[in-house]
Biotite code that builds the C-alpha atoms (Angstrom):
import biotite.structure as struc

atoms = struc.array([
    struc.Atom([205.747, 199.103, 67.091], chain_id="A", res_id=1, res_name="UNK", atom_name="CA", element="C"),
    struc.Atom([208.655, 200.705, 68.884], chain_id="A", res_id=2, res_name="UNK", atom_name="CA", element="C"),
    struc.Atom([210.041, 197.312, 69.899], chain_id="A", res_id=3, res_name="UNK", atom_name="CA", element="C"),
    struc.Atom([210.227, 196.104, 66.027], chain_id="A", res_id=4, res_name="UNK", atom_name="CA", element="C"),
    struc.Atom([211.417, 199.730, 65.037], chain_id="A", res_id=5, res_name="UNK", atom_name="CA", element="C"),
    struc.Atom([214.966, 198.861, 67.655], chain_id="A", res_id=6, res_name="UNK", atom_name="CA", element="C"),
    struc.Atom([215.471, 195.937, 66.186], chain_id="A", res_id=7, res_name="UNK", atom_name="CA", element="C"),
    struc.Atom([216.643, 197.763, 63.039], chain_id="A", res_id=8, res_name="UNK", atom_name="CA", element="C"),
    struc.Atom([220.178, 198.612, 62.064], chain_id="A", res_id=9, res_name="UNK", atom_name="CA", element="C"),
    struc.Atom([221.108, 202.106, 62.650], chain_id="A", res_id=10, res_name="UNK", atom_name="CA", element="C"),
    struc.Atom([221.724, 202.371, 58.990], chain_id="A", res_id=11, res_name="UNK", atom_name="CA", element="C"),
    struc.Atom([217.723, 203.207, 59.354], chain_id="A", res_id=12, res_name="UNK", atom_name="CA", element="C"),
    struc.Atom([218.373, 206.409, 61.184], chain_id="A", res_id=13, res_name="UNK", atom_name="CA", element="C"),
    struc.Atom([220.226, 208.122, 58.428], chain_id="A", res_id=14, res_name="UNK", atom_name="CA", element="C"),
    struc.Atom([223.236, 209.326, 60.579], chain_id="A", res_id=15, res_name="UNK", atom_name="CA", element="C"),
    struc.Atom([225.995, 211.186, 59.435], chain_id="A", res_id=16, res_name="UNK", atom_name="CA", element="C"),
    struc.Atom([228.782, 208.689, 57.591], chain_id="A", res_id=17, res_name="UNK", atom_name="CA", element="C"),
    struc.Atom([231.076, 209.476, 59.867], chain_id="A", res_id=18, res_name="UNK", atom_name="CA", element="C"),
    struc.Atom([229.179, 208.814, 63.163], chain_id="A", res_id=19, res_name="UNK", atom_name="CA", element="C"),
    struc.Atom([227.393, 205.960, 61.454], chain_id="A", res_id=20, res_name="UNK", atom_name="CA", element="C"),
    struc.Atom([231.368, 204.182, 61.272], chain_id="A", res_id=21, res_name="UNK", atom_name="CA", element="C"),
    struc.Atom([232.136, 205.459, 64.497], chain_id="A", res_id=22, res_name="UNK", atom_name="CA", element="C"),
    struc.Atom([229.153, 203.515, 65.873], chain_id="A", res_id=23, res_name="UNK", atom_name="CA", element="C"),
    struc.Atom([229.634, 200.150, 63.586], chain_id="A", res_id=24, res_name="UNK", atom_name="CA", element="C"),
    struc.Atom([233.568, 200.194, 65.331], chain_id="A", res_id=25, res_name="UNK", atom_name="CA", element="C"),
    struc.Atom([232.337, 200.285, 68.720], chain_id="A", res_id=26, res_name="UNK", atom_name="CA", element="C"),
    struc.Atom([229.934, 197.259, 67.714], chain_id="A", res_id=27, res_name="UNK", atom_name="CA", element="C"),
    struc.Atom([226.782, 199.819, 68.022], chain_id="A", res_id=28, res_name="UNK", atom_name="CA", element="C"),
    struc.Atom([225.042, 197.851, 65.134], chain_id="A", res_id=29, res_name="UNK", atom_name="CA", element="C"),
    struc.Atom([221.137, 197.642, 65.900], chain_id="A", res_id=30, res_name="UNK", atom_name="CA", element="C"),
    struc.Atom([219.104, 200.796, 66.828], chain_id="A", res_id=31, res_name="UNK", atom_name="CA", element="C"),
    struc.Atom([218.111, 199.272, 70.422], chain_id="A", res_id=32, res_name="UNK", atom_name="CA", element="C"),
    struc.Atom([222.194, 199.432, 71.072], chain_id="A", res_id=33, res_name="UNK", atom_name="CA", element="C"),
    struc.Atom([222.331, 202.878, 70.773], chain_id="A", res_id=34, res_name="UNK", atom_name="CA", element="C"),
    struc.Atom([218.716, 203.522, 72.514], chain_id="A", res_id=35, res_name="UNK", atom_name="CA", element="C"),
    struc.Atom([219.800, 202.504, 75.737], chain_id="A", res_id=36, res_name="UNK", atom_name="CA", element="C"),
    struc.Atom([222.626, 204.551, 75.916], chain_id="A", res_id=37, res_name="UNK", atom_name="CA", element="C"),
    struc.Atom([223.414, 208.117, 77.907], chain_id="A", res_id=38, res_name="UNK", atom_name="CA", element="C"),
    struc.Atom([225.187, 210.745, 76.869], chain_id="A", res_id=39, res_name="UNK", atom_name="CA", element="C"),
    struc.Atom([228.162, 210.133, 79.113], chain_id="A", res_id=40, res_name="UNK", atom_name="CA", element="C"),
    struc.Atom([228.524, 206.497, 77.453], chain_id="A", res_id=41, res_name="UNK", atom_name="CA", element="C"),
    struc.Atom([228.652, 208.144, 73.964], chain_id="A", res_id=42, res_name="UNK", atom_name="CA", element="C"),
    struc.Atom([231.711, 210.954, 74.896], chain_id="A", res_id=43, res_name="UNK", atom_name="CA", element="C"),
    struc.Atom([233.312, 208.155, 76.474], chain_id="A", res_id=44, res_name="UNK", atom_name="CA", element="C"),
    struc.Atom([233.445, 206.651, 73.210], chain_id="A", res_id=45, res_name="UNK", atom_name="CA", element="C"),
    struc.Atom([234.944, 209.574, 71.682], chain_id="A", res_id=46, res_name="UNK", atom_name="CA", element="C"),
    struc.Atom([231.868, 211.104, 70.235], chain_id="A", res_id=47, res_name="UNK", atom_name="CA", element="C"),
    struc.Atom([231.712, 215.554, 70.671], chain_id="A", res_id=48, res_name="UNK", atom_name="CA", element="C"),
    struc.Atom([228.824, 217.234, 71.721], chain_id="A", res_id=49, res_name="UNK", atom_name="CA", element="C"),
    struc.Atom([227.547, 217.835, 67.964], chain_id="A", res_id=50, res_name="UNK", atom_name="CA", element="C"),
    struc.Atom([227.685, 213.939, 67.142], chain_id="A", res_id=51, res_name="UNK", atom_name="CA", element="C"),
    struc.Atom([225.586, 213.373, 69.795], chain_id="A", res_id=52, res_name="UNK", atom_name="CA", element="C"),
    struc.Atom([223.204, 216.079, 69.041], chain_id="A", res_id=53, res_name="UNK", atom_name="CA", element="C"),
    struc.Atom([222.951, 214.773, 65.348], chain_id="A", res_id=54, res_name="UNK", atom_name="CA", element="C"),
    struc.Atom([222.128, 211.687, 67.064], chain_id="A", res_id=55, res_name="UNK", atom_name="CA", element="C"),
    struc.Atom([219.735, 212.276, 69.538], chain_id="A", res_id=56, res_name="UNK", atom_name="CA", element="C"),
    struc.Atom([217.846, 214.539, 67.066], chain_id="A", res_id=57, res_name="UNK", atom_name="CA", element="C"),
    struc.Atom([217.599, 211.235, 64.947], chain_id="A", res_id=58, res_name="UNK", atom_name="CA", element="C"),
    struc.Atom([216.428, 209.253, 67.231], chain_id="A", res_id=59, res_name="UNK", atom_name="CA", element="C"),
    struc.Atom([213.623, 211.558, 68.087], chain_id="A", res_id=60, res_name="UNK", atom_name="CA", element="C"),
    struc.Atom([212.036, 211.654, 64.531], chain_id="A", res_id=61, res_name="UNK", atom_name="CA", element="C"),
    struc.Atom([211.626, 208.325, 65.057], chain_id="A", res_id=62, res_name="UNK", atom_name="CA", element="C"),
    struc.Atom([210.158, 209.261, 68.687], chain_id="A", res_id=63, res_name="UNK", atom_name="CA", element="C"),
    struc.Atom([212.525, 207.455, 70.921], chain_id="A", res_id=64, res_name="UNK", atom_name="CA", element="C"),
    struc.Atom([215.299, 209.190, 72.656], chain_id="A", res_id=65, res_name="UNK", atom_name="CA", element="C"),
    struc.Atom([218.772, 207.896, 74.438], chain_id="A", res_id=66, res_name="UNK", atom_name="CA", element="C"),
    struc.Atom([217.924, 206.295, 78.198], chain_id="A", res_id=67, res_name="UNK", atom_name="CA", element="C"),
    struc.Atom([215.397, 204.003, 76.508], chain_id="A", res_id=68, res_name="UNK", atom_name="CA", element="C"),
    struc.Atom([213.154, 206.882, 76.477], chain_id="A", res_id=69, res_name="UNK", atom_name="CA", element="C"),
    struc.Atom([209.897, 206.427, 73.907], chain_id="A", res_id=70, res_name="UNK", atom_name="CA", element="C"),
    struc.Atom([207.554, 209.447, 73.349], chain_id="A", res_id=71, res_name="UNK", atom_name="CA", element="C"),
])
């Protein structure tokens, strides 16, 4: 189920507007793209401390977490 859920656009994660065009310029498109990234990827492509937070918080409704991690 997981596998099916990253194959989704990241649209599906209801992001903030802001971070969700910050992603689509650095070609972060499906929801497996952004899953197996770290934190220190994400500052490195200019996203704070809060983006990342609104982030990872979204990703773990949806119980997967940055790292590839799946709960």
């Amino acid at each position: 189920m997981v596998g099916m859920f990253l194959e989704k656009n990241i649209e599906e994660l209801q992001l903030n507007i802001d971070i969700l065009k910050k992603l689509k310029e650095k070609n972060i498109i499906k929801i497996k793209d952004l899953w197996k990234m770290k934190r220190k990827e994400l500052k490195q492509l200019g996203f704070d401390d809060n983006d990342i937070n609104h982030i990872v918080i979204k990703l773990q409704l949806n119980a997967i977490d940055l790292n590839k991690k799946v709960y």
